[in-house]
KEKE-3310 file (N, C-alpha, C; in steps of 0.2 Angstrom, whole numbers, plus 5000, padded with zeros to 4 digits):
npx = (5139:5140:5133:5125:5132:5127:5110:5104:5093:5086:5085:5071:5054:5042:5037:5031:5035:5044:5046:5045:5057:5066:5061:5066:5078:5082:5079:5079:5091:5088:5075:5078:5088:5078:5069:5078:5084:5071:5066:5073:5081:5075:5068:5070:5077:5078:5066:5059:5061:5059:5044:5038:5044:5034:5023:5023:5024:5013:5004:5011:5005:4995:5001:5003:5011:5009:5015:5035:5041:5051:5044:5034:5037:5044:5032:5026:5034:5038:5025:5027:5036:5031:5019:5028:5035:5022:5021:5032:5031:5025:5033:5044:5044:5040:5051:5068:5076:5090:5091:5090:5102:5110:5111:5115:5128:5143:5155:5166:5181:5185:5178:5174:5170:5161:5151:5145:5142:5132:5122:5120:5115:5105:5096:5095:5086:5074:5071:5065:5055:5046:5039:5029:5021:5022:5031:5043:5047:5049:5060:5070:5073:5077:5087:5094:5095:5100:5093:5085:5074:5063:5064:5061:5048:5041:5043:5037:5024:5022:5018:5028:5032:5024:5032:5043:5039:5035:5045:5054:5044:5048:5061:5060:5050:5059:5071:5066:5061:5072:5079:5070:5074:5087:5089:5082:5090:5101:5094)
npy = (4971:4982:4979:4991:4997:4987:4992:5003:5004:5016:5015:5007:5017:5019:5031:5047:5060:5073:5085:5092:5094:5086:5073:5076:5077:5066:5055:5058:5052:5039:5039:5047:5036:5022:5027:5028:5016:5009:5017:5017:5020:5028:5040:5054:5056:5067:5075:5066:5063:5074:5077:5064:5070:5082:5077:5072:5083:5086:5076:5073:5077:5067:5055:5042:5035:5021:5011:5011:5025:5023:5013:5020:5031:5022:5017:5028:5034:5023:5024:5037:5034:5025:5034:5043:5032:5029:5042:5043:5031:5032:5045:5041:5030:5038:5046:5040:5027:5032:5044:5046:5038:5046:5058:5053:5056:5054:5046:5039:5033:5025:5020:5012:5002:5010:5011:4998:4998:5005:4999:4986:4990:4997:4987:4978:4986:4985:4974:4975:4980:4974:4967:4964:4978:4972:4962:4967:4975:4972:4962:4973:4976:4967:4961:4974:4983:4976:4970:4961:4948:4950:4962:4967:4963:4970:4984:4984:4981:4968:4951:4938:4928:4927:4936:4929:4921:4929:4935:4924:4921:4935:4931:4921:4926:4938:4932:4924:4934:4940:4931:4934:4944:4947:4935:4942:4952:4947:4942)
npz = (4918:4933:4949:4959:4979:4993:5000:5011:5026:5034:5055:5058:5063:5073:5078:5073:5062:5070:5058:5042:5036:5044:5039:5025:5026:5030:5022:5009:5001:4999:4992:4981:4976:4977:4966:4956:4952:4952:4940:4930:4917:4910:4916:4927:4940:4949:4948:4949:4964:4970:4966:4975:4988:4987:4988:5001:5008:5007:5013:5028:5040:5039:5042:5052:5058:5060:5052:5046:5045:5032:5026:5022:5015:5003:4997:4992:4983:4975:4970:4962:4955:4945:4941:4936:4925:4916:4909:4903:4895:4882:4877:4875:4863:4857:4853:4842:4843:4841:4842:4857:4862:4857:4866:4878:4890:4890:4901:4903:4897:4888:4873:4866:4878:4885:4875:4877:4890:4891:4880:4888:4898:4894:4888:4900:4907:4899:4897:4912:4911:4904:4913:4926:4937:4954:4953:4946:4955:4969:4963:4958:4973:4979:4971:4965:4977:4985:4997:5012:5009:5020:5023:5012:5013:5025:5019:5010:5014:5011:5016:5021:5011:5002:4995:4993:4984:4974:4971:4965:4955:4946:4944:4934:4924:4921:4917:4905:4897:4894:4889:4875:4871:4871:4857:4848:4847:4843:4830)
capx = (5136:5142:5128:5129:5133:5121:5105:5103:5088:5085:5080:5063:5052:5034:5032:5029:5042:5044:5046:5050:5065:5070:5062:5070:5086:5085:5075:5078:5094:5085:5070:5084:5092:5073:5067:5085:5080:5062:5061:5075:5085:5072:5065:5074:5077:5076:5059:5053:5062:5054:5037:5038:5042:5028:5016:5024:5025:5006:5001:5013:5003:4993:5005:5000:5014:5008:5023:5040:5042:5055:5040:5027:5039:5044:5026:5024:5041:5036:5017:5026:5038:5025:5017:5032:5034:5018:5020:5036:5032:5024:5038:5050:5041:5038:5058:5069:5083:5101:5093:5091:5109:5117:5111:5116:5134:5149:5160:5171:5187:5185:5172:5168:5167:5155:5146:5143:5138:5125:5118:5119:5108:5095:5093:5092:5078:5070:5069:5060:5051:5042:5037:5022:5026:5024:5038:5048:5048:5051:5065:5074:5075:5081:5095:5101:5096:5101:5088:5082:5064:5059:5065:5055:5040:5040:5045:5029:5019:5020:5018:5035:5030:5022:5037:5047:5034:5034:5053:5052:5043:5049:5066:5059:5049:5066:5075:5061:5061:5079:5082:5071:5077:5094:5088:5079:5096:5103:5093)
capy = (4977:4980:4981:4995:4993:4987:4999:5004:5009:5019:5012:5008:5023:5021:5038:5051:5062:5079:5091:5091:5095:5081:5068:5073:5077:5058:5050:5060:5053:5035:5039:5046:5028:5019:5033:5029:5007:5008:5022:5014:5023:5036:5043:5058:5055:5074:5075:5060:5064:5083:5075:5061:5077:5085:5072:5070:5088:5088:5068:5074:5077:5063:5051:5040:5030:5014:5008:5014:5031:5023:5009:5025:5035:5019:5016:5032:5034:5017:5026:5042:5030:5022:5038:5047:5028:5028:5044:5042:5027:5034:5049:5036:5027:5043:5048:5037:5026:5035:5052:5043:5035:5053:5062:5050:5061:5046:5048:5034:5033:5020:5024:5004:5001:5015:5007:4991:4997:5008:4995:4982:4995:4995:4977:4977:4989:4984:4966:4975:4986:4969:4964:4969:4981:4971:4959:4972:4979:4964:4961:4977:4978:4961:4961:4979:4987:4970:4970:4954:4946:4953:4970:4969:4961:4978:4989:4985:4978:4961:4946:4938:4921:4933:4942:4924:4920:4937:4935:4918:4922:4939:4930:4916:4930:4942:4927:4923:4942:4943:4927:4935:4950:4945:4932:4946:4955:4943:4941)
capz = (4922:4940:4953:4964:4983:4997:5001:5021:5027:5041:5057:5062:5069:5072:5078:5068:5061:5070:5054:5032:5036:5047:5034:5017:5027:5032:5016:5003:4996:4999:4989:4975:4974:4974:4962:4949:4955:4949:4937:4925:4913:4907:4923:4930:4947:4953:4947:4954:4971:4969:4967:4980:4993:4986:4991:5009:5010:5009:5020:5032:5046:5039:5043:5058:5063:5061:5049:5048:5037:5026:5021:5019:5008:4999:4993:4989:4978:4971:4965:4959:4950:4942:4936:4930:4919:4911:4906:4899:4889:4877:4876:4873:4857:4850:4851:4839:4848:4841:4846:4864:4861:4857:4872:4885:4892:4890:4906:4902:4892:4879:4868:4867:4885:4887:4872:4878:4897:4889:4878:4893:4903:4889:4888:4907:4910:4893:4901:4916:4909:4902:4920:4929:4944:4958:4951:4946:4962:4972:4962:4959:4979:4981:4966:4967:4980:4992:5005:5012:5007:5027:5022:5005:5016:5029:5014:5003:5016:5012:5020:5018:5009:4995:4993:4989:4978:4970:4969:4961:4947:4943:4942:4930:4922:4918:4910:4899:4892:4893:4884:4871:4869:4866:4852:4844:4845:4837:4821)
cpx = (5137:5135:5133:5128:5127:5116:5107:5098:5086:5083:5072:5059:5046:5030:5035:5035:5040:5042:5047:5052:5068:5066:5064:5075:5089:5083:5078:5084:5091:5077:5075:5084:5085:5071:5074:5083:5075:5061:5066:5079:5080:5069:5070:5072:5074:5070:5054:5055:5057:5047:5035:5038:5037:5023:5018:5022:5015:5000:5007:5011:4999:4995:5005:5004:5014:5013:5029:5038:5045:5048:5034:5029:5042:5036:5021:5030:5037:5030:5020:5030:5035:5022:5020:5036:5031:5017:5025:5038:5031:5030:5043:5049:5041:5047:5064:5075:5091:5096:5092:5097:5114:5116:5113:5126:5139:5155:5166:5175:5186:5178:5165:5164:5161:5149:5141:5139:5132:5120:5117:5115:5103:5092:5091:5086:5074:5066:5066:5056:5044:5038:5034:5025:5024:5033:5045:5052:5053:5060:5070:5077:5080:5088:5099:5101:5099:5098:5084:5075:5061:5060:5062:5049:5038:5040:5038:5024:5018:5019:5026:5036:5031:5028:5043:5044:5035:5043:5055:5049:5046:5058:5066:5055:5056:5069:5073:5062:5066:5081:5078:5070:5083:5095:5086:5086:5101:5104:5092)
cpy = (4976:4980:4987:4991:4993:4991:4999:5005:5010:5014:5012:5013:5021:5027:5042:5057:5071:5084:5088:5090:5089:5074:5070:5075:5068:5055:5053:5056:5042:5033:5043:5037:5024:5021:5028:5021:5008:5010:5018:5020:5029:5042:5048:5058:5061:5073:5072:5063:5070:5080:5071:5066:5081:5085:5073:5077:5090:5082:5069:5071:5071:5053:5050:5038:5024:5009:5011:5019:5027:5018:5015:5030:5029:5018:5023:5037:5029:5020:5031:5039:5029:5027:5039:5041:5028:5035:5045:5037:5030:5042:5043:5032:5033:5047:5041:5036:5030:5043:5051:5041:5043:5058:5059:5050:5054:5050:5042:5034:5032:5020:5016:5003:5005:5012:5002:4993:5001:5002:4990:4983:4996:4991:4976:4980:4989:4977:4969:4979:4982:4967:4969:4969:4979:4965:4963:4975:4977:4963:4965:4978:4973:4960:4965:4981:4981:4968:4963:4953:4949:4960:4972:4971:4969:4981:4990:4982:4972:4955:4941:4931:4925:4935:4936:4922:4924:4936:4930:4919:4927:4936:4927:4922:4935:4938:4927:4928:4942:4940:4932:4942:4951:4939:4934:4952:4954:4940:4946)
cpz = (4929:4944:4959:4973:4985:4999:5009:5020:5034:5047:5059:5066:5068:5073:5073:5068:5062:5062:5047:5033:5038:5043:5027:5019:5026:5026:5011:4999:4996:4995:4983:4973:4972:4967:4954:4950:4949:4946:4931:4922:4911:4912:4926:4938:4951:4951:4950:4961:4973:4971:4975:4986:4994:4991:4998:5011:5012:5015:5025:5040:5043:5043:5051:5064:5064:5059:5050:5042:5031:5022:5019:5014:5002:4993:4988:4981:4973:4966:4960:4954:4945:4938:4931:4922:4915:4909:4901:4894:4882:4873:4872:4864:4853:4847:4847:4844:4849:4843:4852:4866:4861:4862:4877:4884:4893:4897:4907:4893:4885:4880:4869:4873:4887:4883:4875:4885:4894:4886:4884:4898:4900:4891:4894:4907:4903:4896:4906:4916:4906:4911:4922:4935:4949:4956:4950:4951:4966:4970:4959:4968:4980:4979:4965:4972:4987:4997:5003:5011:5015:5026:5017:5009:5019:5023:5012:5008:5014:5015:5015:5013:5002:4993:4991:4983:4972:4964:4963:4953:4944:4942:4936:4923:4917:4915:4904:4893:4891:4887:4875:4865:4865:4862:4846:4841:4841:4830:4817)
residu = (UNK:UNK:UNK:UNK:UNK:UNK:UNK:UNK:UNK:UNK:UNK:UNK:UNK:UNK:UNK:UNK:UNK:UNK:UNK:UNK:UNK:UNK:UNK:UNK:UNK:UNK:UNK:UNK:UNK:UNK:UNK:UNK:UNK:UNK:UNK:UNK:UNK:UNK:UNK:UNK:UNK:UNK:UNK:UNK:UNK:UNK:UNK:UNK:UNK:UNK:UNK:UNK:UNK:UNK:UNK:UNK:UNK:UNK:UNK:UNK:UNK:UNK:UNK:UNK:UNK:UNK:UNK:UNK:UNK:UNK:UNK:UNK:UNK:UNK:UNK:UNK:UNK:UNK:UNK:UNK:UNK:UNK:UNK:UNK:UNK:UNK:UNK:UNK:UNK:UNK:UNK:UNK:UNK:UNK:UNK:UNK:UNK:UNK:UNK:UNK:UNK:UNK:UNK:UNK:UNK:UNK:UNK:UNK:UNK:UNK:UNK:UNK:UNK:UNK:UNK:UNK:UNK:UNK:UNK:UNK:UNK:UNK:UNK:UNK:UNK:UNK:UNK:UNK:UNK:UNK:UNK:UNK:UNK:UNK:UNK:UNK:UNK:UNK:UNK:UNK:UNK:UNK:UNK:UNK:UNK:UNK:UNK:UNK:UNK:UNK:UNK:UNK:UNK:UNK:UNK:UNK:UNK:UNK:UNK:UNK:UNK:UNK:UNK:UNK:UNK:UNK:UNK:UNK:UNK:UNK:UNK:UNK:UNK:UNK:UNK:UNK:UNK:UNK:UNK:UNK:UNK:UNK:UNK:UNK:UNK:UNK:UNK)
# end
């Protein structure tokens, strides 16, 4: 499975963002990508992005200044994430795999190839879907979206020690699941 390429993220503003418009011109397609990162395979990105908008559209003027926008609307992606996951777990359990398997649109050739990347995108967000959402988090940024443990640290507000930490186990943590996921795949 390919990783996609490296994230950007805007520069640093502490002041506050004239208008709507001029943040989900600049964010929106940046709260897409975290939203499609952190939400996995079941999570409809528009949805979530839609929402996330919502919220801003309504803590706008709330918004102080004191971080950068892009860490104030990551943590607020990050939350609606989180929602639109736990409500889709239970969707997911209640729908049977091959009817999940037959609606997902093949835009590749061979049949197998597409096979295989679809199953190999299970397995991935099955394996982090076991991991509690600070790890997750941490480590969706780090591994797909590229950003350094000081671009975590800002992001999530953490302190950047924490965010190796964080990194550390949720790497050690994913293996652990991964390996046995695909031991169970195999018997």
């Amino acid at each position: 499975m390919s990783l996609p390429m490296q994230a950007t993220i805007a520069t640093p503003s502490c002041s506050a963002p004239r208008s709507f418009d001029e943040v989900y011109r600049s964010y929106a397609q940046d709260a897409a990508r975290w939203a499609r990162y952190l939400g996995g395979t079941r999570v409809e990105v528009e949805d979530v992005v839609q929402d996330v908008f919502l919220v801003v559209s309504r803590r706008l003027a709330d918004f102080r200044g004191d971080a950068r926008i892009s860490s104030w609307l990551f943590e607020i992606t990050r939350k609606v994430v989180a929602n639109h996951r736990r409500r889709q777990r239970w969707r997911f359990w209640r729908a049977s795999k091959r009817d999940e398997l037959a609606n997902i649109p093949s835009y590749v050739r061979d049949p197998q190839a597409e096979l295989e990347r679809q199953q190999a995108g299970v397995l991935f967000y099955r394996t982090l879907d076991k991991l509690p959402e600070k790890y997750r988090t941490v480590l969706v940024l780090f591994e797909i979206e590229g950003l350094s443990t000081h671009d975590i640290a800002d992001l999530c507000r953490l302190n950047w020690s924490t965010v190796k930490v964080q990194l550390h186990r949720a790497r050690e943590l994913f293996l652990r699941h991964y390996e046995q996921l695909t031991k169970k795949g195999k018997s």
